[in-house]
N, C-alpha and C positions, 0 to 999 in steps of 0.2 A: 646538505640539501634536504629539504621536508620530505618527506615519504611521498607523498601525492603526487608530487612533481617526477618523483625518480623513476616513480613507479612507470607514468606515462615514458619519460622520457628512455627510460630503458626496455621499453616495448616496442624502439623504433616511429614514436612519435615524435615532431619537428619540436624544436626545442629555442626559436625561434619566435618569440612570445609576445608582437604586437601586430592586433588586428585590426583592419581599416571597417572592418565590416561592423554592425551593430550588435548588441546583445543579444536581442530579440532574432535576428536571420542567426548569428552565430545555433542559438540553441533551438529554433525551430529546423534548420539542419542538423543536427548534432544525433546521431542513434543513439536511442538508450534504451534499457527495461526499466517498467514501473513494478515494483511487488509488494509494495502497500495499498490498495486500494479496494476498498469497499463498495460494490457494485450497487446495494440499495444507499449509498452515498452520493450518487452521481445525480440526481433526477433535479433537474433547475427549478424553480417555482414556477414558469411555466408550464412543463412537463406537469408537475405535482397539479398543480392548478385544472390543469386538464384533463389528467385521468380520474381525479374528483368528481368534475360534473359530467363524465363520461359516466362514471359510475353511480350517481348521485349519492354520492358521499359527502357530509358538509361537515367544512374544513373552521376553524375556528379563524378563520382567513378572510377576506370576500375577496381579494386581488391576489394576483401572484405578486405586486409589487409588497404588501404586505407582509406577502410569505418568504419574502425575503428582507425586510426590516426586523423578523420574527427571529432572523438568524446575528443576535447576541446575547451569547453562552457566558455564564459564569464561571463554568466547570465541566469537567465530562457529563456527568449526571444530567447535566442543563443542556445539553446537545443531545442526549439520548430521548429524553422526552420530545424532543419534536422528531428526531432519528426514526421512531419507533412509530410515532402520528402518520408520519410520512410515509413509513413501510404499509399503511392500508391501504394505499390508493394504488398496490400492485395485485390486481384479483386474476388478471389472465394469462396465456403464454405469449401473446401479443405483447403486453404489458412487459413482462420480463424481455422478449425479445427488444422490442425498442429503446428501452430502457440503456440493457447492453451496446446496441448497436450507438445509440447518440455517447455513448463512455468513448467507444473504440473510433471515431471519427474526429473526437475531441484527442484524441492518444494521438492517432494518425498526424493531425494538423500539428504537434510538439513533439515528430518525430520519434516518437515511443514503437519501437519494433519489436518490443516481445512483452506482455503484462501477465502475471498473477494472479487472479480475481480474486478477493474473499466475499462471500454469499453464506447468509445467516438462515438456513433451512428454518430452524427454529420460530426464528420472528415471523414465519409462512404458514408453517404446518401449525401451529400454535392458535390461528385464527381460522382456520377449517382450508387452507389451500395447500393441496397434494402436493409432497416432495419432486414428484416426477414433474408435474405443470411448471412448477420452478425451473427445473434442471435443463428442461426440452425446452423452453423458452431462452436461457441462458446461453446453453449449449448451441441452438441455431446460431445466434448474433455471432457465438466466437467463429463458428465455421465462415458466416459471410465478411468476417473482419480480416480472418484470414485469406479471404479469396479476392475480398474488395483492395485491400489494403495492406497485405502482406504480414499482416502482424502475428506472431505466435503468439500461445496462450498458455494457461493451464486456470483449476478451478479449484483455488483451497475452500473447505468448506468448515465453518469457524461456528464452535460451539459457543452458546449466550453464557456465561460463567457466573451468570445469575441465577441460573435456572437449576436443580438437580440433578449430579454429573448422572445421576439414572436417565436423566434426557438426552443426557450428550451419546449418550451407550446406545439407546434405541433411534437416535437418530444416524448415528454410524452403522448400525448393522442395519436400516434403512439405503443408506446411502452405498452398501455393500455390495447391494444386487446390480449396479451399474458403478463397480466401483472403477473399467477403464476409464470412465469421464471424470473422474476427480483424482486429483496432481498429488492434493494434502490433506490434511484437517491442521487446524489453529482454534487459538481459544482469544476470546475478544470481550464487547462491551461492557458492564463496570467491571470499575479493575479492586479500588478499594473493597478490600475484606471477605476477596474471594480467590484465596492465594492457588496458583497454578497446584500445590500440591494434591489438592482435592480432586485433580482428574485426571490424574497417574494410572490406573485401569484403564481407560477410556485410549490414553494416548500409546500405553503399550496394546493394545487388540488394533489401533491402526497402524504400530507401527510392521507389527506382525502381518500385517495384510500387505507391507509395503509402501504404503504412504507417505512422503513429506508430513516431516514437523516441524510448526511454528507456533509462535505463540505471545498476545499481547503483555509487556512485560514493563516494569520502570516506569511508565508516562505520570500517572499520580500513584502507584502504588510504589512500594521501597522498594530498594536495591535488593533485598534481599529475593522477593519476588521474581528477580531476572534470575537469580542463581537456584530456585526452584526451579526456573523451565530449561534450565542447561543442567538439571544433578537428576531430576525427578522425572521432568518428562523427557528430556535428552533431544531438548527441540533440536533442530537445524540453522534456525535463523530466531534471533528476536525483534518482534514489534516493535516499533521505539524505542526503550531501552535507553531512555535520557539520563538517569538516574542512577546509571551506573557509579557514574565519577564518586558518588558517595563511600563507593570502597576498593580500594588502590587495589585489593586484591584479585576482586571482580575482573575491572578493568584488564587487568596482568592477565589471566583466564582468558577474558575475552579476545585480548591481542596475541595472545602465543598460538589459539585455537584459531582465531580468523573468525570465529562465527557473526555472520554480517549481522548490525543494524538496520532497520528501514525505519530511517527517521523522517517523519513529517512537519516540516518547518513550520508553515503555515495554520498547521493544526494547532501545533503547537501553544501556539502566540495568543490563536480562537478561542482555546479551553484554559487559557489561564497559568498555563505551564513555566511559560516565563513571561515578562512584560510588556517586551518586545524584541524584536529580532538583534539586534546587537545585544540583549543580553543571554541568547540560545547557546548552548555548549558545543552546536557540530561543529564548531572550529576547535576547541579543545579534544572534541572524541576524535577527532581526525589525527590531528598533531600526537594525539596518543598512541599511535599508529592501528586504530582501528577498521574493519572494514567498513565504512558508512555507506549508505546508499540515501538519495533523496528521493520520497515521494509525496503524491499527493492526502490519500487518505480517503476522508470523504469530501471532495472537490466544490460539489455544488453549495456546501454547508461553510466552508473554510473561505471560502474567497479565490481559489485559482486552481487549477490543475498543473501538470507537471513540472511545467516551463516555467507555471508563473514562482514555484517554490525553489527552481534554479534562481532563477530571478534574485527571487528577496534575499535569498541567501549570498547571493553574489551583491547586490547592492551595501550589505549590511558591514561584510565585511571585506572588500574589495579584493575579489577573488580577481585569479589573471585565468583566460580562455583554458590554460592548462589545466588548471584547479578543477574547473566544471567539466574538462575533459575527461580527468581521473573519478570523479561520483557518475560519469555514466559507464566506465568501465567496471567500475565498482560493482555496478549493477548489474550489467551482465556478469559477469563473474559468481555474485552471490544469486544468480538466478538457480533456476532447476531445470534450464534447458537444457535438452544434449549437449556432450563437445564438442556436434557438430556446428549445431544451429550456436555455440557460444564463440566459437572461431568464427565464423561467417559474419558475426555483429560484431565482433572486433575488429574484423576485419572492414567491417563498414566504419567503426570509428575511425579508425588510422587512415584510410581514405578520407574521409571529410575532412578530418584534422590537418592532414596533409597538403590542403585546397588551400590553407590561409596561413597567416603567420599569426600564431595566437600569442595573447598575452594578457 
């Protein structure tokens, strides 16, 4: 029996595997955690479009329809360039607030009950706007998402791996002085020829302080790269981490330790990673018996948010209700939530699971 399936199944999940219900209500019901996503990712070309001439910032755009034609990426590199256009158009705590709050409504409606944020200080403070304006604007939304819409949260704060790990230092001991509001720090944006080992300082003084570690790994950079932020930094979870399968050793590492992937499918496919979705490896890193998790990334850039990378995933390779059951368990399991709040979402899944005869 595949691991995925035994897993669920031996958790006291129905085992009963054909559902009359659609895809879409299956997994707009369905509890899961997101803990891949990128908060200044989320902003639709609307949004973008509007905090622009809010601020009379001009956009190389004149429509939002445009600024969304705008979104076909070559490569990482080629998504961060509008990535980074598009982080200007956030100048206030309003901005940050709203921002977050249209992520966690869009979560809400794909049944996402517990997210991760990653938030790039760097790409803020870098253009004259205070860490704290970021944080108080951010940190509002989580509290009203939790209160609107039940969803827990946590705030990893993701160093630009481009920049001077001297930047990464002075924005963590920054980020110090309110360090209860942040869960983690990770390391993110280009990944070619900026190997996790360069920020080995940076990630022991936060691990020291008690922080979650994560950290972008494998997507176009080598496999070797993942086994930097599992030897060096002694992440806890790695970013994508596609790129593993390159070395049978890794992989073995990877499955005897559990330490979860968050793999972004959709991302994926945008940045050129693979061709397309029946050629992506989560079917293989899974069968591998890895811990995989599916999320979205950056949503508004990619084409779908949560459900819609369940979705493709499940289209591509004709996953049964059980399969998509086990990646949202996944998820919570590879979360950072308490054991309490991680029982009580299991416990939501095997409830809903339990409603239908999946398959």
């Amino acid at each position: 029996m595949p691991a995925i399936v035994a897993s669920v199944q031996g958790s006291g999940y129905p085992d009963n595997m054909n559902s009359m219900i659609s895809l879409d209500e299956f997994l707009s019901t369905l509890p899961k955690a997101e803990l891949h996503l990128h908060i200044e990712g989320t902003p639709e070309p609307e949004m973008m479009y509007a905090l622009a001439e809010h601020h009379g910032i001009e956009l190389p755009w004149s429509t939002a329809e445009e600024i969304r034609q705008a979104y076909e990426f070559s490569d990482l590199q080629s998504f961060l360039d509008i990535y980074y256009r598009g982080n200007d158009v956030l100048r206030t705590e309003q901005d940050f607030f709203d921002l977050t709050l249209a992520y966690l409504e869009r979560a809400h409606a794909d049944a996402v009950r517990h997210t991760e944020i990653f938030f790039d200080p760097q790409s803020h403070t870098n253009r004259g706007i205070a860490y704290d304006l970021v944080l108080d604007g951010i940190t509002a939304a989580l509290r009203e998402g939790e209160s609107r819409f039940g969803i827990t949260s946590g705030l990893i704060l993701c160093f630009l791996r481009h920049l001077p790990a001297a930047s990464a230092m002075k924005t963590l001991e920054t980020a110090l002085a309110r360090r209860e509001e942040i869960l983690g720090v990770g390391l993110d944006s280009s990944e070619l020829g900026f190997p996790p080992s360069g920020f080995s300082e940076v990630f022991n003084r936060a691990r020291a302080k008690g922080l979650h570690l994560v950290a972008h790994a494998g997507e176009e950079g080598p496999s070797n790269y993942i086994r930097e932020a599992l030897d060096t930094l002694n992440v806890e979870r790695i970013d994508h981490g596609v790129r593993c399968l390159e070395d049978l050793a890794l992989v073995e590492q990877l499955r005897l330790s559990q330490i979860p992937l968050t793999v972004c499918p959709l991302s994926n496919i945008q940045l050129k990673v693979f061709a397309q979705m029946s050629e992506h490896n989560i079917e293989k890193l899974t069968q591998a018996g890895l811990q995989v998790t599916i999320n979205s990334d950056d949503p508004a850039y990619f084409g779908g948010y949560i459900n819609a990378n369940y979705a493709s995933v499940q289209r591509a390779f004709s996953l049964d209700r059980t399969a998509l059951a086990q990646y949202a368990v996944n998820s919570v399991k590879a979360s950072f939530a308490s054991a309490e709040r991680k029982n009580a979402l299991l416990n939501e899944i095997r409830e809903v699971t339990s409603q239908f005869r999946l398959g």
